[in-house]
N, C-alpha and C positions, 0 to 999 in steps of 0.2 A: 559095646558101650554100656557102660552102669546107668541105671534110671537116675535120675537126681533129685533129692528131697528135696520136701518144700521148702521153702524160707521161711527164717523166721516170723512169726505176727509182728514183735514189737522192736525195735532199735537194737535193746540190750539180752535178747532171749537169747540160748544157744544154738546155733547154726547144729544141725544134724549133719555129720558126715560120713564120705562115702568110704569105704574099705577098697584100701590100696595092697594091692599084693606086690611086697618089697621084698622078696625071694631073688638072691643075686641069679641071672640068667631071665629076669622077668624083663617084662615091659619099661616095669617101673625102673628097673637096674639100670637098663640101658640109655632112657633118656636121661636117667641123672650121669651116666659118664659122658653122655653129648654136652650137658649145659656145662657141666662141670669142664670140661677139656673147654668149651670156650669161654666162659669165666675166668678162668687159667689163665689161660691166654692175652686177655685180656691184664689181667692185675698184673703179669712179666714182662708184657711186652712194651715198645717202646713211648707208648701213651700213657701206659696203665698205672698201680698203685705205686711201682717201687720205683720206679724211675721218675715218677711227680712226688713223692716224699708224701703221700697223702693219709688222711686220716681213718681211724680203724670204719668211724661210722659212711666216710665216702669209699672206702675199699669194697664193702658190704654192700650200698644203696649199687653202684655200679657194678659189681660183679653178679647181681640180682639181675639187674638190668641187660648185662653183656648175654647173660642166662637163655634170658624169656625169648628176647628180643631173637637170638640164633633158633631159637626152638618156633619161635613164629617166621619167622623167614622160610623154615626147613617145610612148612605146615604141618609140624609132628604134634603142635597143639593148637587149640583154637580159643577164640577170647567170647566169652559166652554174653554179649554185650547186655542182651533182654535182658537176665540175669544179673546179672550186675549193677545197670540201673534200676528195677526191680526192687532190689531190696531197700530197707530205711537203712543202713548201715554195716560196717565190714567187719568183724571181726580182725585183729591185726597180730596176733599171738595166735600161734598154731596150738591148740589142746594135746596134750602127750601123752598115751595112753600107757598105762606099766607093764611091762613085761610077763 
């Protein structure tokens, strides 16, 4: 487990973040083909996007949500709740770093 930075001081400061090792065969590789395969899953099958005719922005909020929600069922992540409410504010755009 990576130690986790502090939070920000103030609402709009930049959150410090951790370094993910996204090397296909890693950790990280693998739980994105778990959420991914039930995301999937989700948006094809008989509830999901294509079969409700639904919108690009509720295809996305729900296949986020089909995501998490399998990955916390599985307990392959956990919800850091202290953390979370801890902070004055989220962040909601991931920062992209360049290649």
């Amino acid at each position: 487990m990576t130690d986790k930075p502090p939070l920000p001081a103030r609402t709009f400061d930049p959150w410090p973040r951790i370094n993910v090792d996204t090397t296909e065969g890693g950790d990280f590789h693998r739980l994105n083909r778990i959420a991914g395969h039930a995301a999937t899953g989700w948006a094809l099958g008989p509830d999901g996007a294509y079969a409700q005719q639904r919108t690009l922005a509720d295809i996305v909020d729900n296949s986020v949500r089909e995501a998490l929600l399998h990955l916390l069922e599985l307990g392959l992540i956990d919800i850091d709740s202290e953390r979370m409410w801890a902070a004055s504010g989220w962040p909601t755009q991931r920062e992209r770093k360049s290649p």
